[in-house]
Structures are given as C-alpha cells and as structure tokens.
C-alpha positions as CSV (number, residue, x, y, z in Angstrom):
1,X,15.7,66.3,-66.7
2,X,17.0,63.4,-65.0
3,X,15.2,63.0,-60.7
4,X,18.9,63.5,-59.7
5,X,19.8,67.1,-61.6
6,X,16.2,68.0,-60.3
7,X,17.1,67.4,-56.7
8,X,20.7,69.1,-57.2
9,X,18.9,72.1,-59.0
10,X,16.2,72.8,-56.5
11,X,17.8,72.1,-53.8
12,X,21.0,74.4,-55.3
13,X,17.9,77.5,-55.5
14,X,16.6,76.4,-52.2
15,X,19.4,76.8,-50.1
16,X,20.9,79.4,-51.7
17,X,17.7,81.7,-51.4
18,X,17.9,80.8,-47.7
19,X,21.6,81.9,-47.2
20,X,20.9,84.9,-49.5
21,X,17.3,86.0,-47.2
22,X,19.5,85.3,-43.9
23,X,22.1,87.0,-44.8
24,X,19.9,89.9,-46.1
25,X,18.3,89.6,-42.6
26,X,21.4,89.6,-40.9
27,X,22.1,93.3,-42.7
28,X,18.8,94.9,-41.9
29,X,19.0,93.7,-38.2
30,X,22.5,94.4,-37.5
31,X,22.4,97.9,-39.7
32,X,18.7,99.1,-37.7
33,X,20.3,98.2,-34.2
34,X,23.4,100.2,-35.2
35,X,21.3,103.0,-36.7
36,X,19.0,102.7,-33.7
37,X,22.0,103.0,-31.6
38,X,23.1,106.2,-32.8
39,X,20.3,107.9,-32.5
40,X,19.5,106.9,-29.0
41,X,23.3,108.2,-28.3
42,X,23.0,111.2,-30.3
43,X,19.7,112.5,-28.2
44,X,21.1,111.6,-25.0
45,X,24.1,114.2,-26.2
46,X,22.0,116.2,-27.2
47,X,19.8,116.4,-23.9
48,X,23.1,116.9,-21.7
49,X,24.5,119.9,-23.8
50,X,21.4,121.5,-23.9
51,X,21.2,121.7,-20.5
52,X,24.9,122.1,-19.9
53,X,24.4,125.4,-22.4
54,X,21.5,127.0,-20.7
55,X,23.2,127.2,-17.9
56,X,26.1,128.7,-18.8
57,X,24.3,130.7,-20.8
58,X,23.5,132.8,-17.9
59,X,27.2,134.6,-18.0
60,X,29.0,133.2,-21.5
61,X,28.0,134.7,-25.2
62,X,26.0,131.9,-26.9
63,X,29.0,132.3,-29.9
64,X,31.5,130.8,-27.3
65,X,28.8,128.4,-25.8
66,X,28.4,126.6,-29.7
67,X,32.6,126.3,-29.6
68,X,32.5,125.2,-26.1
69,X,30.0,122.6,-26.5
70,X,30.1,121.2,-30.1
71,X,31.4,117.5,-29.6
72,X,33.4,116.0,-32.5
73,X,32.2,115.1,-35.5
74,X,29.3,117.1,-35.2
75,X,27.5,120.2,-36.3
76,X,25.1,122.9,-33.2
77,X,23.1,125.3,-33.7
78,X,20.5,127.3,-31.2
79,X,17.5,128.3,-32.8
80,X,15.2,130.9,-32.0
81,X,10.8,131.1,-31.8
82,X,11.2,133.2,-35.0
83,X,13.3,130.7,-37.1
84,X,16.6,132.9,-36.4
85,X,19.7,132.4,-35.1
86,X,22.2,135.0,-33.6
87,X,24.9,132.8,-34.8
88,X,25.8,130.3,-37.5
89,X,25.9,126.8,-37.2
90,X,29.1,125.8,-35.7
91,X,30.7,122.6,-36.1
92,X,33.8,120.3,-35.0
93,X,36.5,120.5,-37.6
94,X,36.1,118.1,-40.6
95,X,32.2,118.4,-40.6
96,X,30.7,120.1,-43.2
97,X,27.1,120.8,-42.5
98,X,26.3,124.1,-44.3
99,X,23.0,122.7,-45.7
100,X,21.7,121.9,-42.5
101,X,18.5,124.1,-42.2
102,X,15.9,122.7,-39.9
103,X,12.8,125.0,-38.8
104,X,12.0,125.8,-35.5
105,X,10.0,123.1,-33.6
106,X,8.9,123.1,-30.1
107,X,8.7,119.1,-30.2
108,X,11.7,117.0,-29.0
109,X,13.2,115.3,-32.4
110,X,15.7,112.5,-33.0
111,X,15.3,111.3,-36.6
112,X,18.2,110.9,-39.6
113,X,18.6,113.3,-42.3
114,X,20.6,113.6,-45.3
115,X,22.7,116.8,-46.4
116,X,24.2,116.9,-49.8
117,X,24.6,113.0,-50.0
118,X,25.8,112.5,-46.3
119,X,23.8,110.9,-43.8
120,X,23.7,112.4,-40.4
121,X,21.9,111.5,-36.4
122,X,19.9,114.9,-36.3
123,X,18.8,115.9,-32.5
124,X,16.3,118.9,-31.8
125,X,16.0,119.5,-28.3
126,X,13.6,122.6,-26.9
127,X,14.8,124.4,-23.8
128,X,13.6,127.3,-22.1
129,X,16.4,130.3,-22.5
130,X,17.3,132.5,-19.6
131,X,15.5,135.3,-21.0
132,X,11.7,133.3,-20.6
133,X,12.1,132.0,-24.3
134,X,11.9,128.6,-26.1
135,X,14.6,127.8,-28.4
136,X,16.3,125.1,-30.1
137,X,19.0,123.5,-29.7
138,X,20.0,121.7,-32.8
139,X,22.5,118.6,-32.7
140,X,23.4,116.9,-36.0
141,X,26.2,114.0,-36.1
142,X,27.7,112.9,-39.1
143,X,27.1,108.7,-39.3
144,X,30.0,108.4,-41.6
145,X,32.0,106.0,-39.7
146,X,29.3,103.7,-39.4
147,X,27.9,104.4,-43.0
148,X,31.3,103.0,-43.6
149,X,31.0,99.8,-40.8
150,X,27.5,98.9,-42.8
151,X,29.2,99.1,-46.8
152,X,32.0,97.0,-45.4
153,X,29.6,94.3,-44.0
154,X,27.4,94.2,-47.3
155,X,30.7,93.5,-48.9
156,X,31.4,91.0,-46.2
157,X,28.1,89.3,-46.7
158,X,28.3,89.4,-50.6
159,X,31.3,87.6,-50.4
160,X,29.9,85.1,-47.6
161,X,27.4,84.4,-49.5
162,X,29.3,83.9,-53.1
163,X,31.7,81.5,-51.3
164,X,29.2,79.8,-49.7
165,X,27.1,78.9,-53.0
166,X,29.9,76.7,-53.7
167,X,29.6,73.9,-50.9
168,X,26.1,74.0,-51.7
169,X,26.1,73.5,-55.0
170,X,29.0,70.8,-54.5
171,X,26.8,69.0,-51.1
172,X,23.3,68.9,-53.1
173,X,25.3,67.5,-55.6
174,X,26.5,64.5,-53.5
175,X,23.4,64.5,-51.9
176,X,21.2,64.1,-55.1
177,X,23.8,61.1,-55.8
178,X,23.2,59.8,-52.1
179,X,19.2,59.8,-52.9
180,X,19.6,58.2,-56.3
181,X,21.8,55.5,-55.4
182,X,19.7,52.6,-54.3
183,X,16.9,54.3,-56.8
184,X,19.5,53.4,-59.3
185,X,20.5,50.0,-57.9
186,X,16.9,49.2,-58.0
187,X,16.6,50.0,-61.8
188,X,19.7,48.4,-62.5
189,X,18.8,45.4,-60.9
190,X,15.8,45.7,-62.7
191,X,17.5,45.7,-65.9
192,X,19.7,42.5,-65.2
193,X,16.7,40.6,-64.4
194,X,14.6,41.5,-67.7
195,X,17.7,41.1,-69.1
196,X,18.9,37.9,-67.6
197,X,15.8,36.3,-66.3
198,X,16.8,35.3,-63.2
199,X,15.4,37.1,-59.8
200,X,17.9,39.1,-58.0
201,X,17.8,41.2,-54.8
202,X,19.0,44.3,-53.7
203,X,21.8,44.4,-51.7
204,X,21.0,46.4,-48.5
205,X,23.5,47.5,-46.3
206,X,23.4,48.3,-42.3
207,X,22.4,51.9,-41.7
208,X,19.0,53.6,-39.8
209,X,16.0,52.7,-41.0
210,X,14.1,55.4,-43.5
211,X,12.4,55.6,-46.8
212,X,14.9,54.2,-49.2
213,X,15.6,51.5,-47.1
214,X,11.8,50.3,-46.8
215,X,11.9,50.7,-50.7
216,X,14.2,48.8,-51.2
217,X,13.5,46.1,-48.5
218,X,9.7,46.3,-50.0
219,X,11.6,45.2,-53.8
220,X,13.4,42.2,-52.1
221,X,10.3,40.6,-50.5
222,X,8.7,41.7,-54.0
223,X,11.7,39.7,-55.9
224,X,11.2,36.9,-52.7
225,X,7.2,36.7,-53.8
226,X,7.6,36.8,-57.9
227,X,10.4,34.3,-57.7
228,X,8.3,32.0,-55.7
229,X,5.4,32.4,-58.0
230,X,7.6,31.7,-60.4
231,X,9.1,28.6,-59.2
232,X,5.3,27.3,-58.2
233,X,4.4,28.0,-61.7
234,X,7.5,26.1,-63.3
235,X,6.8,23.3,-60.8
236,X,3.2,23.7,-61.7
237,X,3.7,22.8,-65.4
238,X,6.3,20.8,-65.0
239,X,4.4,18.3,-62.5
240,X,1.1,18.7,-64.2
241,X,2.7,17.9,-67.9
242,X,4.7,14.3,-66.1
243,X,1.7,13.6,-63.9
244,X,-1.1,13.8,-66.7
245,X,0.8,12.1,-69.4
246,X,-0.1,8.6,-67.9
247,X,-3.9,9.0,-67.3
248,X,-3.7,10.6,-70.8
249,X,-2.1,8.2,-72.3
250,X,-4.4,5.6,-70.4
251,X,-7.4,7.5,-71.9
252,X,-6.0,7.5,-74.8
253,X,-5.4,4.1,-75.5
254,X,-8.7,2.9,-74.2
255,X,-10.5,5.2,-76.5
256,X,-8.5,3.9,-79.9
257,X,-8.9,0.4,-78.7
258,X,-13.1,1.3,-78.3
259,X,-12.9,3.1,-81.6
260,X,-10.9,0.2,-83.4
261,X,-12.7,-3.2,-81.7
262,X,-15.1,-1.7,-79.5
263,X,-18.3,-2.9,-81.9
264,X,-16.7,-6.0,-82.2
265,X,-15.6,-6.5,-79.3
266,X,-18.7,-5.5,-76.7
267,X,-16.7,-7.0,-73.6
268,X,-14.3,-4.2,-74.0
269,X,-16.6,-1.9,-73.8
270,X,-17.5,-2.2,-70.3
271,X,-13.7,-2.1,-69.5
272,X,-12.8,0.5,-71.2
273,X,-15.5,2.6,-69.8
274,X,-14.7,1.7,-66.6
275,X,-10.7,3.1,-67.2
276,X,-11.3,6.1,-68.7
277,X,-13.8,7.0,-66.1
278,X,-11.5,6.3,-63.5
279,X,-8.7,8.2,-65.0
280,X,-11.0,10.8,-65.3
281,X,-12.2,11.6,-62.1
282,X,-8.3,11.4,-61.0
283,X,-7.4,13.6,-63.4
284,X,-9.9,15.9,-62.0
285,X,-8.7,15.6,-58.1
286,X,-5.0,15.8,-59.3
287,X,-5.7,19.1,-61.1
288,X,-7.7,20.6,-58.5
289,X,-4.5,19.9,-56.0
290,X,-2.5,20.9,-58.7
291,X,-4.2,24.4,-58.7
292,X,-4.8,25.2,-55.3
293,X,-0.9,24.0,-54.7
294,X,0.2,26.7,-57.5
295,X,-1.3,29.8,-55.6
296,X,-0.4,31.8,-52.9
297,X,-1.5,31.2,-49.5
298,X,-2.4,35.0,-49.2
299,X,-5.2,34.4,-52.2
300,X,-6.7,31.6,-50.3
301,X,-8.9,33.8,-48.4
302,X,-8.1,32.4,-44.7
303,X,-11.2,33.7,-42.0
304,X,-10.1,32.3,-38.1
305,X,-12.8,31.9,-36.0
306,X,-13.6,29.8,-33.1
307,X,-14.4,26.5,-34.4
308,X,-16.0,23.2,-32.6
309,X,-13.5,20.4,-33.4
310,X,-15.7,17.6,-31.9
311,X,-18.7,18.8,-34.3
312,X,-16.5,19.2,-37.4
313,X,-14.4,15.5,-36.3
314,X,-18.5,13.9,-36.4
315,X,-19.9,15.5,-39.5
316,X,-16.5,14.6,-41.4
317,X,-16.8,11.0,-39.8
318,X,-20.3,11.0,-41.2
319,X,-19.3,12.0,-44.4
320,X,-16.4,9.3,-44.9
321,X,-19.0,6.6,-43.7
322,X,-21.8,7.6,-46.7
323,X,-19.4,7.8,-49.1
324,X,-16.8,5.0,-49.2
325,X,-19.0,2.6,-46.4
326,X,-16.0,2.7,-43.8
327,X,-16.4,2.5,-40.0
328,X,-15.0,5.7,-38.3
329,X,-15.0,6.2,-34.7
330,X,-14.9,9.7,-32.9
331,X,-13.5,9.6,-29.6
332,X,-14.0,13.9,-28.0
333,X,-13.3,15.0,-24.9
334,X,-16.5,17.2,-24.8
335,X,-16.7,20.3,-26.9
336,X,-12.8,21.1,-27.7
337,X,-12.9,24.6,-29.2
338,X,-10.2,25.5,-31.3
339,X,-8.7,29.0,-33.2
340,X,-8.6,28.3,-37.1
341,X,-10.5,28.5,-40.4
342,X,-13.1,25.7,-40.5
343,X,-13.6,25.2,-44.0
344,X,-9.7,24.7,-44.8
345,X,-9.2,22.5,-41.6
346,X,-12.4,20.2,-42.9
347,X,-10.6,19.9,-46.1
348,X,-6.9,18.9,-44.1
349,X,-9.1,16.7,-41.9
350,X,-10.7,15.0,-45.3
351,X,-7.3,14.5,-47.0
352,X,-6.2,12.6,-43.7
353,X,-9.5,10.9,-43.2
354,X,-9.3,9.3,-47.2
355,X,-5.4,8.9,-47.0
356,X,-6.7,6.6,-43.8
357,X,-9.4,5.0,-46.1
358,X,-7.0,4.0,-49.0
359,X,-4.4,2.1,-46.9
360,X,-5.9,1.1,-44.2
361,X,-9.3,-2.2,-44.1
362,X,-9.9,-2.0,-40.6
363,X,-11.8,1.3,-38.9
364,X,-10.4,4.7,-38.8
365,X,-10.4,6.5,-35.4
366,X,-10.7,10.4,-35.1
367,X,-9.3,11.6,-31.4
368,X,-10.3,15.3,-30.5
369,X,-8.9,16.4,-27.1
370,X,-6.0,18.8,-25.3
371,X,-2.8,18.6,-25.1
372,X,-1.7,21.8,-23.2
373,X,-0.7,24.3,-24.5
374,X,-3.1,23.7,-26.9
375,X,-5.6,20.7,-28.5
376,X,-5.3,18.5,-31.3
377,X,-7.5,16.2,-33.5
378,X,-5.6,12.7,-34.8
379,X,-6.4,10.6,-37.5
380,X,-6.0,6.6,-36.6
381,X,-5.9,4.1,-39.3
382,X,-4.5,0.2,-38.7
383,X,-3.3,0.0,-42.4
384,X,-0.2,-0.9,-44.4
385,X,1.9,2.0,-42.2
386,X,5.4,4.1,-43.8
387,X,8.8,2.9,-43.2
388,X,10.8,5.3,-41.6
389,X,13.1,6.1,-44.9
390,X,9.7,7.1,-46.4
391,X,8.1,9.1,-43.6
392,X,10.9,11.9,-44.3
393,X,9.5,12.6,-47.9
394,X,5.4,12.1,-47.5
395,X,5.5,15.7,-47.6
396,X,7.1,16.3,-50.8
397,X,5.1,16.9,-53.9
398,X,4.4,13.8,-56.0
399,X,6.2,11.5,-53.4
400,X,4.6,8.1,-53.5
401,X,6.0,5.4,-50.9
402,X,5.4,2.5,-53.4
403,X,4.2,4.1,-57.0
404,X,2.4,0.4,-58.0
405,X,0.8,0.9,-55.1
406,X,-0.2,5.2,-56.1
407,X,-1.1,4.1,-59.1
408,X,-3.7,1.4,-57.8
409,X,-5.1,3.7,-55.4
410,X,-5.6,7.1,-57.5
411,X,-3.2,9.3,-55.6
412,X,-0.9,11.4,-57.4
413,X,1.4,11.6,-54.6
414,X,0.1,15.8,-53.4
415,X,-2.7,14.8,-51.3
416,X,0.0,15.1,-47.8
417,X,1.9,18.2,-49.6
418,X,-1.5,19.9,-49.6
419,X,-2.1,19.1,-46.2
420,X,0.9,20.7,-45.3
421,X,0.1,23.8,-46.8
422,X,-3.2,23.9,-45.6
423,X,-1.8,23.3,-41.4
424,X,0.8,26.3,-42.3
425,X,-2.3,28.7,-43.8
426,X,-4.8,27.8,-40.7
427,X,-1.6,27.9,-38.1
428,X,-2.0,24.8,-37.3
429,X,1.4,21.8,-36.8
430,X,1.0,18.7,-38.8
431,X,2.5,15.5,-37.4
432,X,3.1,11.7,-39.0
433,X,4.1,8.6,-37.1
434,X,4.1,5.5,-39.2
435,X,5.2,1.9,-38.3
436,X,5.1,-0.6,-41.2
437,X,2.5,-3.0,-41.0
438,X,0.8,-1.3,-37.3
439,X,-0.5,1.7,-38.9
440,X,-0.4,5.7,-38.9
441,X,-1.4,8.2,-37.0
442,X,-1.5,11.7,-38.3
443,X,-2.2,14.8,-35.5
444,X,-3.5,18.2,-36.2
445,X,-2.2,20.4,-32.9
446,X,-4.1,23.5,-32.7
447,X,-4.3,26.8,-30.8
448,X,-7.1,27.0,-28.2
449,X,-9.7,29.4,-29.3
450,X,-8.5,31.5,-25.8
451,X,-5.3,31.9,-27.3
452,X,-6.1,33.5,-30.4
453,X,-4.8,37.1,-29.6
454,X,-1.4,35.6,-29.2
455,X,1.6,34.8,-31.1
C-alpha cells in the first residue's frame, strides 16, 4: 500500500473513531443530565404533594386526595405498613400504570423503573399519617417525552456523524496528497537525475518552516555537496590525465632512449637518470596536490587551537634554510598568538615560503605581527614579481604565469590553488601583491586567538 492511501486510511479510521466516541459521549452526557434531571424534579413533586396530602388528609377521603393531587402525566398511590392500599393507584388521563407494584419501604426512593416496556421517574416518599402511621406515598411519572427527546437525538447524531465521515474522508485525502507532495517531488527528481545524469534541486517554495521543508532543504545541500564532488572528481581526472601526460611522456622517452643507446651511449645515462628522477619526484608533489585538492574540506580533519605564529614562522624558516640553502629572515613582534589549525597553516606557510624560493635569488623575509582586528604573517621575496593581468588567475588551478618558466621550475601550476583552500579551511584571508621585477608579497591575516568564540 502506497505511504499516501496509508495516511488517508488511518487517518480516515482515526478521525472517524473520534467523531463517533464524541458523539457517543455527547449522548451519554446529555441523556444522564436529562435523566438526572427528571428525577431530581420528580422527588421534589413528590416531597410537596406528600406533604400537601397529609394535611389535607385531616378532613378529605384519601380517594379524593389521589384525584386532587395526581399531576399530569403521572400515576399516585398511598401505601400502607402492611403492603395495602385502601384505594387503587390513580393516575392522570393517558397514563397507564396498572403494573406498577412497588412494596412498602420506609426509605425515601427516587430511582427509574420500567412497566410493561415504558420507562418511568418512580418517587417513594414516607410520611407519617394523621392516625400515628407511616405510609407511602408513591409517585411514578411517565419519561415518555423525553424517551422521545433522547431517540430523536441518537437519530440526530447518527446522521451527524454519517455526514460528517464524508469531509473527512475527502480532507485526509487532500491531506495525504499535501504530505506526499514534496516526498514525491523528491523521488521524481530523483528519477530525472539517475535518469538524466545531471544534479537537480528541489524547488522549495516560501511557507513556515517544518519537517518537509528541512527534508527537502537537507536534499538540495545533498544535490549542492554530490554535484561538487562530482565536479572535483571530473576536474580531478581531467587535470591529472593533461598534467601527467608530459612528465609521462618525458619518462617515457628517456627510458626507451636508455633501453635503445644507453650501453652505448654511457653519457646518456647520467642524463637520463637525472630526467626521470626529476619528473618523478614532480609527479609525486603534483599528485599529492592533486588528491588533497579533490576532497572535501570537511574530511580534512581541521583542529583550531591557539597557535604561536612567531615559533611556527622560525621553525618553517629553519626548515627552508636546510633544505634548499636559502637565507630567510623572521622579523616577530614578540609572541603573536593566533586562532587556527597549525599543521595546515605550516603547510600554506611552506607553499608560500617555496613559491618565494623558486622565483625569487635574493632572501626571503617572514613578517609576524598585528594588524587590528587581527594579526598576520607575510611572505617577502625580491624575485621575478606577477604582472597585474596575471595576479587575477594565481589562484586558479593549473594557472602558470609563464608555462617555460612552470615547466623549468617543477610547478604544476596548484601550489597557490591549494593555498587557497587551505586559508578558507583554517579561516584564515589570503592576500597577493606582485610588481614585476620588485617582488611579491603574500599575507596570511588571522584571527587573534582572543577572538576565537566569534564569528
């Protein structure tokens, strides 16, 4: 059975088991009160002709007292101590009440009874008789009329409740729709996209916010976060099968040149060695990039803590200097404590520092300080510098200001890309300003490490 006939169905029982208890309620209450009613009207009659009677009693017969004081509608009766009566149960015209045979009772009694299918208010009221005795006096009122008032509201509520099945059945109808509808926009869009292939959102319209709408908000950033995994993965393949068909092909060709002439030939040996090697290891460094570049920022397992820039600026400086034999200076205003992840900033700072190294002969300088609101860490290099035209695309993916120049180096063009990423992931701003032929200086701004509940 299809979600939407389930919600129809039960909701069809549900609500009409609710009208049908109410309105069973609504019977029960309304027929006790009136019940109640009439009994509590009945004994009160009852009281005031029995006293009304044994006073008169006193000078009239107690035949004429039954005529004089039976009200309409209604049967009375005095009954002796020894179950007898000197006369017959009298009663208002209309009212037949021949069966009514009560005992004597000494006990006040207001209860219903039934006589030969009727139901009546039945009164028993014990009064002291002007000759010392204790008798009855026996009221019994026919509840015809609102026997009657009681089968004309069960008909009343029958009927309520058989007409009022059908806007319920009709509104949990539309209402099953209303509940299905973005369910079914979401498996229809679904559909199109297996079908298709292409990514495609739910259309979600301006109404309160509730369940269905966080569904189907929670599919569209769903849609948002495949289709971007999806486009890093075509630009993944795409970049890594352009960028790693030259140093393949360099590889390549070295290889059959050592396997044709190379024991001929020992000179090429040493050159051929050298190429491959170097392709190689940039081959590595481009595929590394490459796969950090293809994942999510969520998956790259970001900690923020309170980190030291000055320390981190030295020991990066100090690591540039064993490595490649280059002169960096550190220039720190004192500790400079900073909110971010340390290991990812030490890799941004590393891309900068070697970016610095390849383009630039003269020493690099690192500047830690603040620049309120917050601090910043700059890499200075007196190099080759980027036109302007340039400086608007370092950021792009395999963007290389002169590709001869790429090549010579060993960049692949992602080293700046990366670094991008990397500022977004550790909330950091990254900054370039270039002049051609001065030099560039790249800035890392930070949040303060007293700011870090903010924002």
């Amino acid at each position: 059975m299809k979600l939407s006939s389930r919600i129809h169905l039960y909701s069809s029982v549900l609500m009409a088991v609710i009208l049908i208890v109410m309105n069973i309620l609504v019977y029960f209450v309304f027929s006790r009160m009136t019940v109640d009613s009439q009994l509590k009207q009945t004994k009160a009659e009852a009281v005031q002709i029995a006293g009304n009677m044994v006073e008169a009693a006193k000078s009239v017969p107690l035949a004429d007292l039954q005529r004089s004081y039976v009200p309409a509608g209604a049967g009375i009766k005095v009954v002796m101590p020894d179950n007898s009566s000197p006369q017959r149960l009298t009663t208002a015209p209309g009212v037949e009440l021949d069966g009514l045979d009560e005992p004597y009772d000494t006990r006040e009694q207001v209860r219903l009874i039934t006589i030969q299918g009727e139901t009546y208010a039945f009164a028993s009221i014990p009064v002291i008789w002007p000759d010392g005795s204790v008798n009855n006096i026996q009221l019994a009122r026919t509840l015809a009329p609102t026997m009657d008032i009681l089968k004309a509201l069960r008909v009343v509520l029958v009927a309520v409740t058989a007409i009022g099945l059908i806007p319920i059945v009709v509104s949990t109808r539309v209402l099953g729709r209303l509940i299905m509808q973005p369910i079914t926009a979401l498996t229809r869009t679904m559909k199109d996209i297996r079908e298709s292939g292409r990514f495609r959102r739910i259309e979600l319209k301006e109404q309160p916010k509730n369940e269905l709408t966080e569904m189907g908000a929670a599919f569209n950033d769903m849609i948002t976060l495949l289709e971007s995994n999806h486009e890093k993965q075509e630009q993944f393949v795409s970049n890594a099968s352009h960028e790693l068909k030259t140093p393949l092909t360099i590889i390549e060709s070295y290889a059959s040149l050592l396997k044709r002439r190379g024991l001929e030939r020992p000179e090429l040996f040493q050159e051929s060695v050298e190429a491959i090697h170097s392709e190689a290891i940039r081959m590595k460094e481009m595929t590394e990039q490459l796969l950090l570049l293809a994942r999510n920022q969520d998956s790259w397992k970001i900690e923020m803590e309170s980190v030291e820039l000055s320390e981190l600026a030295n020991g990066s400086a100090r690591a540039i200097r064993d490595a490649y034999s280059r002169k960096v200076d550190v220039r720190a205003e004192g500790e400079v404590h900073a909110w971010t992840d340390s290991r990812r900033l030490k890799q941004l700072l590393f891309i900068l520092l070697d970016n610095a190294r390849k383009y630039s002969d003269e020493s690099i300088v690192i500047e830690v300080g603040r620049k309120p609101p917050g601090v910043y860490i700059r890499v200075i290099d007196r190099g080759i510098g980027i036109s302007k035209e340039d400086l608007e695309h370092v950021f792009d993916r395999f963007y290389r200001v002169d590709e001869a120049r790429g090549r010579k180096t060993g960049g692949a063009g992602l080293g700046l890309s990366l670094a991008k990423e990397i500022a977004e992931a550790v909330g950091a701003e990254l900054e370039l300003e270039s002049l051609p032929g001065v030099g560039t200086t790249a800035t890392i701004r930070l949040q303060p490490s007293g700011t870090r509940g903010q924002g």
